[in-house]
N, CA and C atoms as an extended XYZ file, in Angstrom:
243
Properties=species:S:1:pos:R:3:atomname:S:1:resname:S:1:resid:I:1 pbc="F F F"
N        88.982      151.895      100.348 N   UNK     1
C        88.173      150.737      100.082 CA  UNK     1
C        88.335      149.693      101.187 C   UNK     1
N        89.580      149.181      101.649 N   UNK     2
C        89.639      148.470      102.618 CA  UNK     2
C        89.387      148.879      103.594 C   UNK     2
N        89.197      150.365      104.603 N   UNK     3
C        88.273      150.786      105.232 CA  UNK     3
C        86.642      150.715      105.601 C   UNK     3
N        86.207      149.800      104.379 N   UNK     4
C        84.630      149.642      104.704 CA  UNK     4
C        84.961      148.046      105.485 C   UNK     4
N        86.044      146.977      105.702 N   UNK     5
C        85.829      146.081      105.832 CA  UNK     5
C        85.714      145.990      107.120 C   UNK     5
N        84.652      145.225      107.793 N   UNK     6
C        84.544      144.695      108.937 CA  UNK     6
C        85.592      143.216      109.256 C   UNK     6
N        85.531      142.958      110.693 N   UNK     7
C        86.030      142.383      111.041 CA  UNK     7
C        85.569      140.574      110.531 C   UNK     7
N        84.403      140.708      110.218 N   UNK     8
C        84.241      139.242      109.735 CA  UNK     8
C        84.434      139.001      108.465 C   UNK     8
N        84.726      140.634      107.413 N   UNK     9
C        85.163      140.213      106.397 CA  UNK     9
C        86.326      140.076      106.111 C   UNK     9
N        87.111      140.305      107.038 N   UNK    10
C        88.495      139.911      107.069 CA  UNK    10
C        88.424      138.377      107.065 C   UNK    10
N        87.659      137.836      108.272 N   UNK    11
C        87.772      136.421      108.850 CA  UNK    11
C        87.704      135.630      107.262 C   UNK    11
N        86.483      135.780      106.603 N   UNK    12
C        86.224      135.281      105.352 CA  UNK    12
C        86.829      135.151      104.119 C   UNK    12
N        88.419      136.964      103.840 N   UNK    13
C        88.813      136.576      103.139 CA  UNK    13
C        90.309      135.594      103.447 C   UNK    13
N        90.586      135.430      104.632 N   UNK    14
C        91.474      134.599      105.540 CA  UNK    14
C        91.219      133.741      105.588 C   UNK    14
N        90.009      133.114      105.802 N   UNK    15
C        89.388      131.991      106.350 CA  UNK    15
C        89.193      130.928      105.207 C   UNK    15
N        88.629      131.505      104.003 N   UNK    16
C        88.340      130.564      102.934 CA  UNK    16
C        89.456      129.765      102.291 C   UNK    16
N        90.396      130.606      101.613 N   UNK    17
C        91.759      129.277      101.405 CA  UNK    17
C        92.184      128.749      102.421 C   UNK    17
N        92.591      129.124      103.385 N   UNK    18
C        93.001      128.151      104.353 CA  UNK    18
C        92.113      126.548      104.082 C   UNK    18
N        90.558      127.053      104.209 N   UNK    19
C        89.536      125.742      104.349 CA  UNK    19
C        90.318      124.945      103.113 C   UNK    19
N        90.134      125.735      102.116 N   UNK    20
C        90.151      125.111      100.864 CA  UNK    20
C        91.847      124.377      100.846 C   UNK    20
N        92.962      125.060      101.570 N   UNK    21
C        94.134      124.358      101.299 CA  UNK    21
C        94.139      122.894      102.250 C   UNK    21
N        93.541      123.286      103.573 N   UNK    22
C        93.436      121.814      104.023 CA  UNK    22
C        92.412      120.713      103.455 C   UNK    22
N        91.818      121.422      102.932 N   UNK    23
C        90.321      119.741      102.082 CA  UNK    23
C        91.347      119.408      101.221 C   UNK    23
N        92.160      120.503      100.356 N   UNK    24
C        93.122      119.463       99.790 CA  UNK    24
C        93.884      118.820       99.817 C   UNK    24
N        94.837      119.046      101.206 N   UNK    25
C        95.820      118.188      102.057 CA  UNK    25
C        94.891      116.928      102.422 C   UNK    25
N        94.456      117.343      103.025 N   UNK    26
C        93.524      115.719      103.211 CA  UNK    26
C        92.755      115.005      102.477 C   UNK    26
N        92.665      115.706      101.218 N   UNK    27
C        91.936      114.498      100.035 CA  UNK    27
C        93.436      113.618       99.325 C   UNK    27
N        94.695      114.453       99.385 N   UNK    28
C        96.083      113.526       98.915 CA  UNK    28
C        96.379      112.927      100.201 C   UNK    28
N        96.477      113.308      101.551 N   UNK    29
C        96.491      112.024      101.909 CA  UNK    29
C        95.334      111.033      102.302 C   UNK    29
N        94.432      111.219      102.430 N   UNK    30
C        93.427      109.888      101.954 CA  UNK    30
C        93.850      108.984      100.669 C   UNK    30
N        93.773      109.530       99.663 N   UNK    31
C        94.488      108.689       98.390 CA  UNK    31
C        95.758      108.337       98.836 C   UNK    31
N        96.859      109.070       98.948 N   UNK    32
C        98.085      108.106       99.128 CA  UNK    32
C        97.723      106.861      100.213 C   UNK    32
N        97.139      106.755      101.232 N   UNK    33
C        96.816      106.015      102.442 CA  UNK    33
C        96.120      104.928      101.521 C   UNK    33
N        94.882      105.082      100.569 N   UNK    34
C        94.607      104.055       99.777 CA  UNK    34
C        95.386      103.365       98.876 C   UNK    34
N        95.706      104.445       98.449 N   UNK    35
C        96.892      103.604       97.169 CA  UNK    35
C        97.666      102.835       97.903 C   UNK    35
N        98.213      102.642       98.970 N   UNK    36
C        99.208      102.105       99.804 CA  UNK    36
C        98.249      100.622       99.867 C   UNK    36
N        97.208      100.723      100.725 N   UNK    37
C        96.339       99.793      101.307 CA  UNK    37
C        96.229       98.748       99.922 C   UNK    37
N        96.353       99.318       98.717 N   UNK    38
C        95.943       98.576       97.597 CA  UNK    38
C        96.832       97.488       96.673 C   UNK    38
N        98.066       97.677       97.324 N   UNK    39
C        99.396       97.444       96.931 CA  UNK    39
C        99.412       95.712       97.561 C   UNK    39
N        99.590       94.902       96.216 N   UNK    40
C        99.328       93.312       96.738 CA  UNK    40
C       100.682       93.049       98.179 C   UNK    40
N       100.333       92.367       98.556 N   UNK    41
C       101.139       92.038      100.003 CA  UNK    41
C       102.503       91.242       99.528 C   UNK    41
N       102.682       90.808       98.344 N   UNK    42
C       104.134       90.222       97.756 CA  UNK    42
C       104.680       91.279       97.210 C   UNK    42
N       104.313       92.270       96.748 N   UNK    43
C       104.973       93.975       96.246 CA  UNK    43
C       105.356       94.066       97.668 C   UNK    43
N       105.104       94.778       99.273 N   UNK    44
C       105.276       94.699       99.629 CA  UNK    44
C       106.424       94.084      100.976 C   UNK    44
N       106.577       93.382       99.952 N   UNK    45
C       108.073       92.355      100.928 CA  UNK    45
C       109.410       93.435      100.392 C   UNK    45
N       110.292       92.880      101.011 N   UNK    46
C       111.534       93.553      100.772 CA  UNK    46
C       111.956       93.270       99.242 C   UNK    46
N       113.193       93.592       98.945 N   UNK    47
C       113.851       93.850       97.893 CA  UNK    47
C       114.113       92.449       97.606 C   UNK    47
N       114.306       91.688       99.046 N   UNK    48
C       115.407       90.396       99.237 CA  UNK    48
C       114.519       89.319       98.379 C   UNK    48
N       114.618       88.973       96.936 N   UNK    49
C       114.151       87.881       96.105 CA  UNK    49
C       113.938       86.358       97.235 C   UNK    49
N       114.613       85.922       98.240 N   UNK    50
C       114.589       85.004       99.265 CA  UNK    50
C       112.877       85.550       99.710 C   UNK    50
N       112.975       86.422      100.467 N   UNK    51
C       111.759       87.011      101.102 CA  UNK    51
C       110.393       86.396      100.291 C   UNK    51
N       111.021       87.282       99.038 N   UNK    52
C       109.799       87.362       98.507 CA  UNK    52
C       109.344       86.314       97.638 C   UNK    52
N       110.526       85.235       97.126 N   UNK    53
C       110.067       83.867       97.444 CA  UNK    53
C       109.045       83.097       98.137 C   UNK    53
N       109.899       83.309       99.705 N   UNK    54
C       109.335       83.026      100.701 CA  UNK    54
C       107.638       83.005      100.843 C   UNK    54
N       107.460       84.644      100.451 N   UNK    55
C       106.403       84.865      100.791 CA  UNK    55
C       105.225       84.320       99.567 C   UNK    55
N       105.487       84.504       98.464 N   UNK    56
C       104.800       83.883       96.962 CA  UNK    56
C       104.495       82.212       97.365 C   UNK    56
N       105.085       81.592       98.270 N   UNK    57
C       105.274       80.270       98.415 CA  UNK    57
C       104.272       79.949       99.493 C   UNK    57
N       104.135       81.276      100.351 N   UNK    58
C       103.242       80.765      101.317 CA  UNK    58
C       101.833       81.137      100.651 C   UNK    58
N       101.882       82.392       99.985 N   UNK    59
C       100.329       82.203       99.635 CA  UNK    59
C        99.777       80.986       98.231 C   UNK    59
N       100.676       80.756       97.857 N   UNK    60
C       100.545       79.797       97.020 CA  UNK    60
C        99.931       78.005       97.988 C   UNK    60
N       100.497       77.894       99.092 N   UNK    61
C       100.261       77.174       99.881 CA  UNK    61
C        98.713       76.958      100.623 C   UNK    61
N        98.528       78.824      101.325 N   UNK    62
C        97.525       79.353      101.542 CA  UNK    62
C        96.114       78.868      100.723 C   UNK    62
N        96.507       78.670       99.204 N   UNK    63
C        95.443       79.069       98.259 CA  UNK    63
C        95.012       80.273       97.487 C   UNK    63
N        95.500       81.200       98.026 N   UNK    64
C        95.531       82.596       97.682 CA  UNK    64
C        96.162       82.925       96.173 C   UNK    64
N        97.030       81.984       96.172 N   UNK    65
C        98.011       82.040       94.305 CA  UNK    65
C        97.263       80.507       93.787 C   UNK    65
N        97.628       81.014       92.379 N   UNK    66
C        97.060       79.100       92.110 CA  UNK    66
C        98.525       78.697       91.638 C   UNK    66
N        98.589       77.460       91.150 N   UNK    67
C       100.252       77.575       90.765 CA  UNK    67
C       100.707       78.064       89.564 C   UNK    67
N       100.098       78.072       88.411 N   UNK    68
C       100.198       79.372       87.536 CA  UNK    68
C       100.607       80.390       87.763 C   UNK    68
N        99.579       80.873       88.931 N   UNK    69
C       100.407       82.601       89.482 CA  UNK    69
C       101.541       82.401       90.170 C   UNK    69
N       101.804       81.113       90.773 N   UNK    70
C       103.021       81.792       91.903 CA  UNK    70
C       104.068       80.938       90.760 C   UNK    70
N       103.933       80.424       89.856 N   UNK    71
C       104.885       80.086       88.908 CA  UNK    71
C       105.562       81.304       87.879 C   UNK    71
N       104.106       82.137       87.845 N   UNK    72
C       104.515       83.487       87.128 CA  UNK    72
C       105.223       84.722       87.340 C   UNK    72
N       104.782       84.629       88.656 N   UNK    73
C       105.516       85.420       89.768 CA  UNK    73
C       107.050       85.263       90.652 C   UNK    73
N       107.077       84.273       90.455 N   UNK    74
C       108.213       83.229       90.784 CA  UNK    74
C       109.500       84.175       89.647 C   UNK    74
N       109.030       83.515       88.479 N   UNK    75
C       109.904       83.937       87.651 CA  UNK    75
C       110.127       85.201       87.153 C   UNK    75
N       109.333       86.187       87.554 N   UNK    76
C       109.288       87.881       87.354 CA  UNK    76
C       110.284       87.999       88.771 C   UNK    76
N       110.182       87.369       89.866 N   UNK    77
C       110.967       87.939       90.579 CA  UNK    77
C       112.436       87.164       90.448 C   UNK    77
N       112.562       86.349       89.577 N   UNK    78
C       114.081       85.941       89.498 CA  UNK    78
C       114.593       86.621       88.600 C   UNK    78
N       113.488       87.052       87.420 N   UNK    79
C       114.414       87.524       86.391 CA  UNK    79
C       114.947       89.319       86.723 C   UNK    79
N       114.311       89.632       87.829 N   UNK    80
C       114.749       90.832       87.877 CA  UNK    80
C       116.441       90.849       88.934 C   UNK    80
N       116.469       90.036       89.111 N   UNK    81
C       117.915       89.683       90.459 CA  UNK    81
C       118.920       88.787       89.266 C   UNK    81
C-alpha cells in the first residue's frame, strides 16, 4: 500500500501537521504577547510596595487614577506587605 505513494504524497502527509503545529505555536504566542500588553502598568512595577507606591502616586498626579482609585489601590498594596 505504501508503494502506490508518490513523492508529493509523502510531502502532504509530512507537511500538514507540521503547518498545523506551527499556526498553533503562533496563535499562544500572539495571546500570551497580548495578555502581557493588557496588564495595567502599576501590576507591572516590582514587588517593592515603595515602587509601586511611587508609581500609583504618579498616575494619580497624571490624572490617570482619580483619588478614590489611587486611595484604593494604595491600600490593596499595603495590605498585602
Amino acid at each position: 500500500m505504501l508503494g502506490n505513494l508518490t513523492g508529493w504524497h509523502l510531502v502532504v502527509i509530512a507537511g500538514v501537521p507540521l503547518v498545523v503545529v506551527v499556526v498553533v505555536v503562533a496563535v499562544i504566542v500572539i495571546a500570551v504577547r497580548l495578555s502581557r500588553r493588557n496588564t495595567p502598568q502599576w501590576a507591572k512595577a516590582s514587588v517593592d510596595p515603595t515602587g509601586q507606591l511611587q508609581l500609583l502616586a504618579q498616575l494619580r498626579d497624571e490624572g490617570l487614577l482619580s483619588n478614590e482609585e489611587y486611595e484604593a489601590k494604595r491600600a490593596e498594596v499595603l495590605s498585602r506587605n
